[in-house]
PyMOL Python script that loads the backbone (N, CA, C, O; Angstrom):
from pymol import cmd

cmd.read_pdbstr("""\
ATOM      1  N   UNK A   1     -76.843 126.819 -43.818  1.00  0.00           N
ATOM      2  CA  UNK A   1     -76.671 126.038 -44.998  1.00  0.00           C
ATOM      3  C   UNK A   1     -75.232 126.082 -45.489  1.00  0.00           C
ATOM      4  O   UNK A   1     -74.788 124.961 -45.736  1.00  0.00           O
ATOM      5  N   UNK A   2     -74.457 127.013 -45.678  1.00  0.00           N
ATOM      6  CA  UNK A   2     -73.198 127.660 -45.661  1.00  0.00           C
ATOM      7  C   UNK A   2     -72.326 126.331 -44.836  1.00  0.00           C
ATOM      8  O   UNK A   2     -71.473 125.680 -45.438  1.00  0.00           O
ATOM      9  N   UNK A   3     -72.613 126.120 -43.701  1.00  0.00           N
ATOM     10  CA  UNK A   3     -71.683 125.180 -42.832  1.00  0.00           C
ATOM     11  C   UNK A   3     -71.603 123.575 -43.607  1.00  0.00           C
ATOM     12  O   UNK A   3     -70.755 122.686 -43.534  1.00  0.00           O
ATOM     13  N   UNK A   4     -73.158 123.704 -44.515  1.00  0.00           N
ATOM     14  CA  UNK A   4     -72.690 121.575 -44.683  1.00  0.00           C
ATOM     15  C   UNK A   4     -72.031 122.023 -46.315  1.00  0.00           C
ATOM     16  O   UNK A   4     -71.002 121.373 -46.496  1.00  0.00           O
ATOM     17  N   UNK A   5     -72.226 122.585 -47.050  1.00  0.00           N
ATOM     18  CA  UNK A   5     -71.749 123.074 -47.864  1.00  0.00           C
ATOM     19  C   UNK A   5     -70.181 122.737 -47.634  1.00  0.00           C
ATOM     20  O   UNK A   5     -69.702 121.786 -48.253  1.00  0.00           O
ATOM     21  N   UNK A   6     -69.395 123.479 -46.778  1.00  0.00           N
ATOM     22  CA  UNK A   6     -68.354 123.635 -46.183  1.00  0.00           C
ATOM     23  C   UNK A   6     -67.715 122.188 -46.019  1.00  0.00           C
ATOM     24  O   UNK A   6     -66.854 121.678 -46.735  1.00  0.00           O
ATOM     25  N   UNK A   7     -68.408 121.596 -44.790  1.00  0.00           N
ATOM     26  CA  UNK A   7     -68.301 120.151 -44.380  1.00  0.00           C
ATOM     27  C   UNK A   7     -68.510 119.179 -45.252  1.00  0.00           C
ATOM     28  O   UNK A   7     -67.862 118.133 -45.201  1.00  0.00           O
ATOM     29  N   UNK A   8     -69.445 119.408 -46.161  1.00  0.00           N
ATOM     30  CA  UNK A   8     -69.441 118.553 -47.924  1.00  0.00           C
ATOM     31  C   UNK A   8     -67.653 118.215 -48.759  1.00  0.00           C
ATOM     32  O   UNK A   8     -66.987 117.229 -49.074  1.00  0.00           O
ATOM     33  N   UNK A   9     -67.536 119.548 -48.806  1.00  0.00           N
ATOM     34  CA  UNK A   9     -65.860 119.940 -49.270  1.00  0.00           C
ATOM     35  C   UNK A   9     -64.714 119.360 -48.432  1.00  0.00           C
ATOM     36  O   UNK A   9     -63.700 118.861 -48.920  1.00  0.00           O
ATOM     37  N   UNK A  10     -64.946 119.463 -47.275  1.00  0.00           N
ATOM     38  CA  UNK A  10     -63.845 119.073 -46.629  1.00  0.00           C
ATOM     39  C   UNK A  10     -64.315 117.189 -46.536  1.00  0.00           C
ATOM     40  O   UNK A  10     -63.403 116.395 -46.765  1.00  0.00           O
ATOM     41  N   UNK A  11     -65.392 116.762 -46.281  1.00  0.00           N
ATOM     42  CA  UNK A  11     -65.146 115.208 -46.727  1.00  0.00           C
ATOM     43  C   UNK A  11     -64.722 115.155 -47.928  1.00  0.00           C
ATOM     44  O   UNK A  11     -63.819 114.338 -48.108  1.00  0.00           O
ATOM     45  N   UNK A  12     -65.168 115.933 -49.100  1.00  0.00           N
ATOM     46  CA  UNK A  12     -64.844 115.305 -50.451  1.00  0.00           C
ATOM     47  C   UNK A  12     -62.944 115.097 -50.841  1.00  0.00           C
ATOM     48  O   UNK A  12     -62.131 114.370 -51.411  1.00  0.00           O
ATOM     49  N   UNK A  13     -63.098 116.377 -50.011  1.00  0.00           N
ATOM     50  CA  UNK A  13     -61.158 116.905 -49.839  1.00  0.00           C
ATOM     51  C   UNK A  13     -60.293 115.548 -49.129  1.00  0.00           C
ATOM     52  O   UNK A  13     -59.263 115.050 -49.581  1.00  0.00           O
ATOM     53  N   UNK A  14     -61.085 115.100 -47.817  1.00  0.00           N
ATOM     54  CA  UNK A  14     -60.499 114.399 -47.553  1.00  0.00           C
ATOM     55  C   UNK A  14     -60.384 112.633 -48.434  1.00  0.00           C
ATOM     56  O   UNK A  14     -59.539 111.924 -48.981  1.00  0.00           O
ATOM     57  N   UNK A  15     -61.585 112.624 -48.147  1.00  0.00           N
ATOM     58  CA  UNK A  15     -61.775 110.875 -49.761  1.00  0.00           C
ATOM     59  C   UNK A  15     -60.969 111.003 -50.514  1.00  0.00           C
ATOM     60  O   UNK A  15     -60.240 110.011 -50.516  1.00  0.00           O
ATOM     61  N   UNK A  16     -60.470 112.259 -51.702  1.00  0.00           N
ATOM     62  CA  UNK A  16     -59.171 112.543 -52.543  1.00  0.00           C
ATOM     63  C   UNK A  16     -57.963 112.203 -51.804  1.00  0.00           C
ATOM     64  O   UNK A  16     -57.211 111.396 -52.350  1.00  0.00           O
ATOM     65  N   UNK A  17     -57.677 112.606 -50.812  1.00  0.00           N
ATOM     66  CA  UNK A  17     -56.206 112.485 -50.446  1.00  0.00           C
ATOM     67  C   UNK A  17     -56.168 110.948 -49.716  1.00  0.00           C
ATOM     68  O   UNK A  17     -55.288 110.087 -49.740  1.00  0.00           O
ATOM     69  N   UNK A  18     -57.261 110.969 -49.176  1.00  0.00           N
ATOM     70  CA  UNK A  18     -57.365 109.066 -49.023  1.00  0.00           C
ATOM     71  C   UNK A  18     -56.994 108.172 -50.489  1.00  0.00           C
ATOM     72  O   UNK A  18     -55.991 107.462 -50.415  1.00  0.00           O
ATOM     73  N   UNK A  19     -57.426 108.176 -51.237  1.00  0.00           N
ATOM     74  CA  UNK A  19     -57.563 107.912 -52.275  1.00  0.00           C
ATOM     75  C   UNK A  19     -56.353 108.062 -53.385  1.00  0.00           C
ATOM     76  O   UNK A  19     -56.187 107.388 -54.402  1.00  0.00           O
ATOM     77  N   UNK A  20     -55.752 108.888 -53.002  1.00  0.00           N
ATOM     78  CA  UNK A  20     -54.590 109.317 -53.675  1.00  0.00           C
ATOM     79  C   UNK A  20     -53.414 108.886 -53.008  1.00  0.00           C
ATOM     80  O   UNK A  20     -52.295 108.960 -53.515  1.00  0.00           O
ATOM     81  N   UNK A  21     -53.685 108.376 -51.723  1.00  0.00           N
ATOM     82  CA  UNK A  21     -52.765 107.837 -50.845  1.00  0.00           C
ATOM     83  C   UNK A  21     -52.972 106.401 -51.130  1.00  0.00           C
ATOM     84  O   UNK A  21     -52.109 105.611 -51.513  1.00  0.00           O
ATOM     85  N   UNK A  22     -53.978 106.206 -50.943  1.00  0.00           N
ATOM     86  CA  UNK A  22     -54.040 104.470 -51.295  1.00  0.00           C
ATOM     87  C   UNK A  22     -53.340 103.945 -52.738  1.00  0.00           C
ATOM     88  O   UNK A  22     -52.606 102.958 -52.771  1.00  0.00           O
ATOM     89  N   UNK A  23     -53.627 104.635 -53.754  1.00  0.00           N
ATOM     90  CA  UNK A  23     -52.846 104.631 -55.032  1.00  0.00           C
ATOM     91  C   UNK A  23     -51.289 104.770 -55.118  1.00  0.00           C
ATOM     92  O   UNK A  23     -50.517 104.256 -55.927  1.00  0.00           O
ATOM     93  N   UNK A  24     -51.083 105.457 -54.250  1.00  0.00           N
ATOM     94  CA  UNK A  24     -49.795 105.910 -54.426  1.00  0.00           C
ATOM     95  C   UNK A  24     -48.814 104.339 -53.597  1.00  0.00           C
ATOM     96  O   UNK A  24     -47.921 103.648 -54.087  1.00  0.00           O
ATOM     97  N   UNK A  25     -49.285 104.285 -52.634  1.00  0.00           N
ATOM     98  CA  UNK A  25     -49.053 102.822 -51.623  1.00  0.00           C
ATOM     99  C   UNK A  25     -48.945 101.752 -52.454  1.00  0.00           C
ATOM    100  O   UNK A  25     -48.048 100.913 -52.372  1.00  0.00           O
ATOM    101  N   UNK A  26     -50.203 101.750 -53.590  1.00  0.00           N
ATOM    102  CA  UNK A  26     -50.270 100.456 -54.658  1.00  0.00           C
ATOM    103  C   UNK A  26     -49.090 100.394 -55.541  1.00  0.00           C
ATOM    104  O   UNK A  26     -48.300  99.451 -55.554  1.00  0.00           O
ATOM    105  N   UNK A  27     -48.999 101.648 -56.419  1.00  0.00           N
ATOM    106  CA  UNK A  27     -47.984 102.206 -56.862  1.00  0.00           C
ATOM    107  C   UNK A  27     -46.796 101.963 -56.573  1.00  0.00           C
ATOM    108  O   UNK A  27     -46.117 101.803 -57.587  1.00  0.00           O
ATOM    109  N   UNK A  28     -46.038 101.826 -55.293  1.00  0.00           N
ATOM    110  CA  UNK A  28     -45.177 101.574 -54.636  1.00  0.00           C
ATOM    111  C   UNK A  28     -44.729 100.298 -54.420  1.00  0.00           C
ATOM    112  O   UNK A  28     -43.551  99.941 -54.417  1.00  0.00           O
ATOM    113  N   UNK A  29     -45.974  99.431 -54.186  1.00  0.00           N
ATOM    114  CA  UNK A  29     -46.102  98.259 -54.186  1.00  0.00           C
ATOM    115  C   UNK A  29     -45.534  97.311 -55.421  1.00  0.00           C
ATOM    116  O   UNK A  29     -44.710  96.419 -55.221  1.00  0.00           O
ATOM    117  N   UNK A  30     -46.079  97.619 -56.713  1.00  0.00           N
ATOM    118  CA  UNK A  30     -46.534  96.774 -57.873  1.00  0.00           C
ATOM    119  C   UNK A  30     -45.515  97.496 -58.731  1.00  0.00           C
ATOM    120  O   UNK A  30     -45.313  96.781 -59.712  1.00  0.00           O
ATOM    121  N   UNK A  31     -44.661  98.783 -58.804  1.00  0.00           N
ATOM    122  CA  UNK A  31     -43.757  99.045 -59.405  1.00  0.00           C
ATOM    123  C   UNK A  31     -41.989  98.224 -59.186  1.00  0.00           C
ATOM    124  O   UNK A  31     -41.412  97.931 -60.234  1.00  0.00           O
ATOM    125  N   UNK A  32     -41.558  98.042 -58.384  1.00  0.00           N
ATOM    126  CA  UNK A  32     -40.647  96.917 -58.727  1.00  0.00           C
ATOM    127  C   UNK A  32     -41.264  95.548 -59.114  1.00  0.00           C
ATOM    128  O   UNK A  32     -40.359  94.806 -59.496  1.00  0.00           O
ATOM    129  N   UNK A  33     -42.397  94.986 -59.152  1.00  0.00           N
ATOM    130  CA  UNK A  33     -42.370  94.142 -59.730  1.00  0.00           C
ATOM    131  C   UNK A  33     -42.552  94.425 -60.967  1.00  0.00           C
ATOM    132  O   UNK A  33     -41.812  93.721 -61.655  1.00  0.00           O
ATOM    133  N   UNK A  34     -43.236  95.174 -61.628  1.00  0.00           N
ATOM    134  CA  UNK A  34     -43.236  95.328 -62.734  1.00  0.00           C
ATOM    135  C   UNK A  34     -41.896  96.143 -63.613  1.00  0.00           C
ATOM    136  O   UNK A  34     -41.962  96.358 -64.823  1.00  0.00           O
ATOM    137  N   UNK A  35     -40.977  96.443 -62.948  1.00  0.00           N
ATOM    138  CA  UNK A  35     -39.657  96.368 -63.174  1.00  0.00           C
ATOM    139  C   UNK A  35     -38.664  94.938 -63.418  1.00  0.00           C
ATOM    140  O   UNK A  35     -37.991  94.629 -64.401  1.00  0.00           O
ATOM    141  N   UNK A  36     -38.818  94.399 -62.441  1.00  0.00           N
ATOM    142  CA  UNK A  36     -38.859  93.059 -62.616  1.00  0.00           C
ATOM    143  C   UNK A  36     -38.648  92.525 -63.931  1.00  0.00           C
ATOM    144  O   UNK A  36     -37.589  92.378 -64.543  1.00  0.00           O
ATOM    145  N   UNK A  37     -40.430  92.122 -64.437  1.00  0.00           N
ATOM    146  CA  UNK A  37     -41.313  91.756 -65.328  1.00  0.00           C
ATOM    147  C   UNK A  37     -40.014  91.972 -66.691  1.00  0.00           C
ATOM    148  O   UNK A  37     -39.290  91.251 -67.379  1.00  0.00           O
ATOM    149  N   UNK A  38     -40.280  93.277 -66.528  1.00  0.00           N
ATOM    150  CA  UNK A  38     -39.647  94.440 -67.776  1.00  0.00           C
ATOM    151  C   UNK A  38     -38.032  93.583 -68.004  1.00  0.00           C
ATOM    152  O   UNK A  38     -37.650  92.954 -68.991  1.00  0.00           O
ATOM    153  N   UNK A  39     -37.428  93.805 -66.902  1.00  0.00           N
ATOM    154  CA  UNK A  39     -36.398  93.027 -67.319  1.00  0.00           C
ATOM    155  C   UNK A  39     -35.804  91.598 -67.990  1.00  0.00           C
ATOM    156  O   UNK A  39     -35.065  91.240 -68.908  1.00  0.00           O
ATOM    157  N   UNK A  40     -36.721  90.958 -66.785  1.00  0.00           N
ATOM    158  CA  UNK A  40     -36.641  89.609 -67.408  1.00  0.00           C
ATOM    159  C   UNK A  40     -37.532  89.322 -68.961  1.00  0.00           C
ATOM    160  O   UNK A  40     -37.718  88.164 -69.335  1.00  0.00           O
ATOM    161  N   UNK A  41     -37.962  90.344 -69.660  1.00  0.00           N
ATOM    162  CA  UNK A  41     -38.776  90.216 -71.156  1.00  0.00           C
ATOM    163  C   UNK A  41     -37.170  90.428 -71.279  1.00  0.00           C
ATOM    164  O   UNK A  41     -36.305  89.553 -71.328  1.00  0.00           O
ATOM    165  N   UNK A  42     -37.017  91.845 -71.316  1.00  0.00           N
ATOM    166  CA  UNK A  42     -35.417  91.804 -72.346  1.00  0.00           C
ATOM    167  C   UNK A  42     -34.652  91.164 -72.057  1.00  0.00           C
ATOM    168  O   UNK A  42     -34.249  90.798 -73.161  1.00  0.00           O
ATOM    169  N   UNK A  43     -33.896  90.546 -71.162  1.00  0.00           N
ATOM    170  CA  UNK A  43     -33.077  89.501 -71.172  1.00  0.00           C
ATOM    171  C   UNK A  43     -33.491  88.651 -72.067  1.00  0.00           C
ATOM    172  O   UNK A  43     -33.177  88.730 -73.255  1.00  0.00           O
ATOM    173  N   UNK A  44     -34.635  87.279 -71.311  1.00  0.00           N
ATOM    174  CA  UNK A  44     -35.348  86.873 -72.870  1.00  0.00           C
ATOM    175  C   UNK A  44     -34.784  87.066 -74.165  1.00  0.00           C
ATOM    176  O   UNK A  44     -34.080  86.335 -74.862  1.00  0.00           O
ATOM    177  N   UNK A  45     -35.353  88.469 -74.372  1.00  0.00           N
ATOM    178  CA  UNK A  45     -35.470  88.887 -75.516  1.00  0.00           C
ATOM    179  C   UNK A  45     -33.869  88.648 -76.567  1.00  0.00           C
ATOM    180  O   UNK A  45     -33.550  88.298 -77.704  1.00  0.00           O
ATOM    181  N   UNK A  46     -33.278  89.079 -75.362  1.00  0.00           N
ATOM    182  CA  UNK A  46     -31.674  89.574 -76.067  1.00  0.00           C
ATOM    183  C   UNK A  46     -30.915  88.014 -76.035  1.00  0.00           C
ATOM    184  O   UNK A  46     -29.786  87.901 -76.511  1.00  0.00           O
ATOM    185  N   UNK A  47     -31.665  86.771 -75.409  1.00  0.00           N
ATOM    186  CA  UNK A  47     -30.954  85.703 -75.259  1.00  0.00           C
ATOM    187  C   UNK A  47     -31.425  84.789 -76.469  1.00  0.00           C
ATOM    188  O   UNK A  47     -30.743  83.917 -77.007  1.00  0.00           O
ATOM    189  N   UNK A  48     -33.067  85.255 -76.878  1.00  0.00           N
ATOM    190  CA  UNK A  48     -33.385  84.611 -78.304  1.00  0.00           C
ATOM    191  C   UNK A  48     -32.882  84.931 -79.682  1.00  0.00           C
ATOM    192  O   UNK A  48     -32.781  84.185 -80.656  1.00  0.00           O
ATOM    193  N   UNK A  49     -32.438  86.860 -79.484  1.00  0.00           N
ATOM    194  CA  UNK A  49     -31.817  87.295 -80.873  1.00  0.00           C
ATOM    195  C   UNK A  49     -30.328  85.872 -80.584  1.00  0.00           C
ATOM    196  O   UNK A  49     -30.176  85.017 -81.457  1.00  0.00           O
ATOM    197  N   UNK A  50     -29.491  85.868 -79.408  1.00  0.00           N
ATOM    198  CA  UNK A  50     -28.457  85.507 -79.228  1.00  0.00           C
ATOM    199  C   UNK A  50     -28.295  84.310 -80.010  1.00  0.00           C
ATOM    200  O   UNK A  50     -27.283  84.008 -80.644  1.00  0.00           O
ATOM    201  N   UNK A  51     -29.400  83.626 -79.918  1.00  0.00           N
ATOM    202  CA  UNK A  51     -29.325  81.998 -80.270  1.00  0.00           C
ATOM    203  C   UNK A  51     -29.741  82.205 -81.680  1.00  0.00           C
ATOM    204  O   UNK A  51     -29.144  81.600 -82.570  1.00  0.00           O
ATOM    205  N   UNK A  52     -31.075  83.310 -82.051  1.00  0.00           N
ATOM    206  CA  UNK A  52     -30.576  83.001 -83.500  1.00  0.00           C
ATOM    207  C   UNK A  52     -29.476  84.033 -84.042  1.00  0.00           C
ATOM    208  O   UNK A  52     -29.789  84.744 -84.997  1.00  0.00           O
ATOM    209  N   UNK A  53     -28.500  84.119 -83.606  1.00  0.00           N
ATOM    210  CA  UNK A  53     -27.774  85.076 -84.412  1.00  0.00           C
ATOM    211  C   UNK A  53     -26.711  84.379 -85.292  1.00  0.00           C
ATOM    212  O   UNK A  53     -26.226  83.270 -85.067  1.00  0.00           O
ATOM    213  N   UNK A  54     -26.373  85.339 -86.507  1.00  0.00           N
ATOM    214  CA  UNK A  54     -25.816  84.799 -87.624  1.00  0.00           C
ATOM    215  C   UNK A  54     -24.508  84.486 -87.087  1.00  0.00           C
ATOM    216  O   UNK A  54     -23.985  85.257 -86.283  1.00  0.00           O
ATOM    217  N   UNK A  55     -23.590  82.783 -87.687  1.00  0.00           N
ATOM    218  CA  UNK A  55     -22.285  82.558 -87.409  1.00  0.00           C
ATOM    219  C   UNK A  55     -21.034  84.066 -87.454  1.00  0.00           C
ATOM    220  O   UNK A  55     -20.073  84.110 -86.685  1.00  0.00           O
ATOM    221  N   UNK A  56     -21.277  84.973 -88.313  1.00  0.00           N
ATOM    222  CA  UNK A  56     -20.534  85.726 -88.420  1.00  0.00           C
ATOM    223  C   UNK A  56     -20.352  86.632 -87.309  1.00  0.00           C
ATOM    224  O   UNK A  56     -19.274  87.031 -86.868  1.00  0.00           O
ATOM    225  N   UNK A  57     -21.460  86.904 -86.917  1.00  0.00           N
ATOM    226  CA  UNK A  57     -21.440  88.061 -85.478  1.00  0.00           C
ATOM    227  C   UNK A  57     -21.032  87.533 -84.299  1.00  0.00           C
ATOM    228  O   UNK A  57     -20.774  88.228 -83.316  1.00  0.00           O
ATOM    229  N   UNK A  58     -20.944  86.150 -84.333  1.00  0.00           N
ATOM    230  CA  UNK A  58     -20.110  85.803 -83.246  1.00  0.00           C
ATOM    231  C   UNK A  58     -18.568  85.780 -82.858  1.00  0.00           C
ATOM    232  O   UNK A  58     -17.852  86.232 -83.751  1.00  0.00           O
ATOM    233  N   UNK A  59     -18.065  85.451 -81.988  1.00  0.00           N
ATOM    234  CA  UNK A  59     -16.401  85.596 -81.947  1.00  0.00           C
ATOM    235  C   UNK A  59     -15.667  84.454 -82.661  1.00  0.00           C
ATOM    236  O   UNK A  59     -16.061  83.292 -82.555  1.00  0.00           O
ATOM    237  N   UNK A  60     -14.955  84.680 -83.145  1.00  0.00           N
ATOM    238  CA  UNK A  60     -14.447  83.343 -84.136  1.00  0.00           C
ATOM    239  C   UNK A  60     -13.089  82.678 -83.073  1.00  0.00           C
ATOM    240  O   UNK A  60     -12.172  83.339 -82.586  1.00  0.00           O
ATOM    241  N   UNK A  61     -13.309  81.321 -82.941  1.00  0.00           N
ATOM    242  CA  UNK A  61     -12.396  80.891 -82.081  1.00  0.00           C
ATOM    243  C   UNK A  61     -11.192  80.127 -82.806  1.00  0.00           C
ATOM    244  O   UNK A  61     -10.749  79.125 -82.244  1.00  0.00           O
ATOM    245  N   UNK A  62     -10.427  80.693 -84.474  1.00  0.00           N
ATOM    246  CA  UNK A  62      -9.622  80.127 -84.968  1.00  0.00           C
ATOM    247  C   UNK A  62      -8.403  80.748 -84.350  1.00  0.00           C
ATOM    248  O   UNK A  62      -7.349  80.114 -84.287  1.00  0.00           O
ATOM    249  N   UNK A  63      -8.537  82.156 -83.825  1.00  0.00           N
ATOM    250  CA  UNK A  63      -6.753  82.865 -83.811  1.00  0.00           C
ATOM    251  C   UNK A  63      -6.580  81.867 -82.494  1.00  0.00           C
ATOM    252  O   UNK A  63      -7.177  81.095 -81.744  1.00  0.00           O
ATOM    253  N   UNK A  64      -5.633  82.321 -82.716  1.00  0.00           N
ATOM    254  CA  UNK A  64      -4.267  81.449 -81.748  1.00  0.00           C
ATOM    255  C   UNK A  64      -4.240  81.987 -80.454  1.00  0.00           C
ATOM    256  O   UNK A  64      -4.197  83.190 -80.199  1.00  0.00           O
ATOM    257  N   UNK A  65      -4.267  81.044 -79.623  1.00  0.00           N
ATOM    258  CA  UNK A  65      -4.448  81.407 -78.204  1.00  0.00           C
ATOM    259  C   UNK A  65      -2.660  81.575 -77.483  1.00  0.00           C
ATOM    260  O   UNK A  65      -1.657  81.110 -78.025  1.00  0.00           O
ATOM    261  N   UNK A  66      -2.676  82.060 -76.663  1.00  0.00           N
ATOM    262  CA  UNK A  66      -1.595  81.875 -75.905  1.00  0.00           C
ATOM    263  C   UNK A  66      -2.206  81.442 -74.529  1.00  0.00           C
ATOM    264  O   UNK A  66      -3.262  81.781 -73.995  1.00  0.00           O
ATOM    265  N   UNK A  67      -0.886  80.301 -73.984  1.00  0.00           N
ATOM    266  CA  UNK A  67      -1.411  78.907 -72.982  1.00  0.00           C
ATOM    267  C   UNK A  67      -0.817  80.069 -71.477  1.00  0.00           C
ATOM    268  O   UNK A  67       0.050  80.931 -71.333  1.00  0.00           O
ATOM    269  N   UNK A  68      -1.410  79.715 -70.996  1.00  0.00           N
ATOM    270  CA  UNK A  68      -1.573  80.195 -69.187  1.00  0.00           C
ATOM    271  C   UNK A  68      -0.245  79.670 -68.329  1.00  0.00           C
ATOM    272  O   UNK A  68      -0.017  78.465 -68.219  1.00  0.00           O
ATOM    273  N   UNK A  69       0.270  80.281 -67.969  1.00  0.00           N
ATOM    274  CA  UNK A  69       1.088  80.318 -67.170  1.00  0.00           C
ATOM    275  C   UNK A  69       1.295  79.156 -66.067  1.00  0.00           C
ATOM    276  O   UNK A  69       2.359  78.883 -65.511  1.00  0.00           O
ATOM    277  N   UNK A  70      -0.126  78.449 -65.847  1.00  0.00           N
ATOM    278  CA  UNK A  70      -0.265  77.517 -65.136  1.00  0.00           C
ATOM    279  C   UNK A  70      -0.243  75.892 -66.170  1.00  0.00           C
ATOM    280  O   UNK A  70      -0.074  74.766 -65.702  1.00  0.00           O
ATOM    281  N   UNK A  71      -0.503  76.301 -67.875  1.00  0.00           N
ATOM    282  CA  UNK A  71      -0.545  75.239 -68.397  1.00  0.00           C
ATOM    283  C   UNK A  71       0.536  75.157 -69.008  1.00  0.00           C
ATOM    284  O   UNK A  71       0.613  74.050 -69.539  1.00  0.00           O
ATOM    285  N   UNK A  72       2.025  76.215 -69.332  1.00  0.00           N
ATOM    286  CA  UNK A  72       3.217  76.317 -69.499  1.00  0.00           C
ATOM    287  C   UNK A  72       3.449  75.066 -68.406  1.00  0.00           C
ATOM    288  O   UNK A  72       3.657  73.883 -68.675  1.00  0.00           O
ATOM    289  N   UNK A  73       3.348  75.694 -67.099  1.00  0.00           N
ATOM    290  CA  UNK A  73       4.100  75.186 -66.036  1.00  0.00           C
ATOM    291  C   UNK A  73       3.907  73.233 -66.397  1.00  0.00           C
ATOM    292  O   UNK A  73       4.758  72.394 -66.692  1.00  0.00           O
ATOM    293  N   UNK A  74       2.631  73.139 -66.227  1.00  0.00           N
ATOM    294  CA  UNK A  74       2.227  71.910 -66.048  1.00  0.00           C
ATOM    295  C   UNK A  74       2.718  70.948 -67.335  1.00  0.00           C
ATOM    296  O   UNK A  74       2.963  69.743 -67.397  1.00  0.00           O
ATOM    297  N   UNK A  75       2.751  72.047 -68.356  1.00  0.00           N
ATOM    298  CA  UNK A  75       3.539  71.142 -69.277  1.00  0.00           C
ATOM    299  C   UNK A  75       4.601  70.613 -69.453  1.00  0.00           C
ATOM    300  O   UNK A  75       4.886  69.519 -69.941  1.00  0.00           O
ATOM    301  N   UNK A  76       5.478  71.771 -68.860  1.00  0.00           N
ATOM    302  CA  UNK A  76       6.720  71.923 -68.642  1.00  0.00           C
ATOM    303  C   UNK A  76       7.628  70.074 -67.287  1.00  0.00           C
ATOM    304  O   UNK A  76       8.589  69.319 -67.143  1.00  0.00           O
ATOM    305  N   UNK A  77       6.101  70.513 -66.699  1.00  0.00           N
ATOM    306  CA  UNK A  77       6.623  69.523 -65.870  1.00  0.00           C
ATOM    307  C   UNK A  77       6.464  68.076 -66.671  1.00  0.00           C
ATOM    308  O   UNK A  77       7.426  67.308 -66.708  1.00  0.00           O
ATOM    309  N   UNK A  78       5.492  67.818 -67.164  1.00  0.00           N
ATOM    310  CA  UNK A  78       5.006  66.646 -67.459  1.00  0.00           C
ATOM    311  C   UNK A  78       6.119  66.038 -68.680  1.00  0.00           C
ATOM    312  O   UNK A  78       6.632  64.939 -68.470  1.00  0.00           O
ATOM    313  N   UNK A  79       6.429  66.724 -69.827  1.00  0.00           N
ATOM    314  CA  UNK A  79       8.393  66.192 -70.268  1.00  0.00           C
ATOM    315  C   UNK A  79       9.370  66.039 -69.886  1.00  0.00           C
ATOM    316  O   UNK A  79      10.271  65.386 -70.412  1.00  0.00           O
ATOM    317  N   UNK A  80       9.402  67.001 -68.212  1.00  0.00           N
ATOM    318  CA  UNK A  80      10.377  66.548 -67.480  1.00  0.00           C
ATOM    319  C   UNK A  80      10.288  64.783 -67.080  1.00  0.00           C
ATOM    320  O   UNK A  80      11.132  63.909 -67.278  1.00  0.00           O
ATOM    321  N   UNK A  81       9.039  64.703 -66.504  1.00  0.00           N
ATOM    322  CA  UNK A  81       9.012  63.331 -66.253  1.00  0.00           C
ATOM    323  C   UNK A  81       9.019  62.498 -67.416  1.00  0.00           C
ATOM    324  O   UNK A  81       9.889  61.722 -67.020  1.00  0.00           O
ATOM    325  N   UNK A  82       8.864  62.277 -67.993  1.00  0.00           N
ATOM    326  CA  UNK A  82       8.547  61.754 -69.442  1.00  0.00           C
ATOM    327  C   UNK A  82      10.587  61.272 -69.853  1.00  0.00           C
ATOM    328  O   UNK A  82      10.959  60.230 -70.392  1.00  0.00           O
ATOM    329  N   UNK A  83      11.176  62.023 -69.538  1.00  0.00           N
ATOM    330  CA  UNK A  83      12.571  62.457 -70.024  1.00  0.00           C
ATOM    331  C   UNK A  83      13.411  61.304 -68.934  1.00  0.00           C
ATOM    332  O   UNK A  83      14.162  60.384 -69.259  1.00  0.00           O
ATOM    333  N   UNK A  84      12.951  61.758 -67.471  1.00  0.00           N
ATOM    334  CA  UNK A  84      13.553  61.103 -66.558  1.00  0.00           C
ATOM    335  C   UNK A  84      12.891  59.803 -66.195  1.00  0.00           C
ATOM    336  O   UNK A  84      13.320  59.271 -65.171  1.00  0.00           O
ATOM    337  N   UNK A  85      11.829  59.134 -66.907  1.00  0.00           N
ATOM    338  CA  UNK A  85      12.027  57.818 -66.236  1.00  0.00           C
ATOM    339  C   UNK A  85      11.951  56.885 -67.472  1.00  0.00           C
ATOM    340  O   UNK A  85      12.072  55.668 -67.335  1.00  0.00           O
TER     341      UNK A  85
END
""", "prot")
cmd.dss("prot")
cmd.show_as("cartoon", "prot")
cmd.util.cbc("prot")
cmd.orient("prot")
């Protein structure tokens, strides 16, 4: 009697680690997507505060810019011609 006793335990032992393996596989599975998920809520999230957010918290585009090196140039050129014909 001692022996199925025994052999009882060791199936039950084994179904657990089956079982705990299969979970763990799922687990593995369904966790980047649900990383995923997670992210794309807060993005969302942080793109709806964005749109309603108050005029003040945004960057104010009155100071004075300084022009690019490429729009110096291009300017530069464009009075030249202006001058010479």
């Amino acid at each position: 009697m001692s022996a199925t006793v025994v052999s009882m335990d060791t199936t039950r032992m084994e179904a657990l680690i089956g079982m705990v393996t299969v979970l763990a596989i799922l687990v593995l599975l369904v966790l980047p997507a649900a990383i995923g998920i997670a992210r794309d809520r807060r993005i969302d999230r942080e793109l709806r505060e964005a749109e309603q957010g108050h005029p003040e918290d945004q960057k104010s585009s009155s100071k004075p810019t300084v022009p690019s090196t490429a729009t110096w140039y291009a300017e530069g050129r464009r009075s030249k011609k202006l001058v010479s014909s």
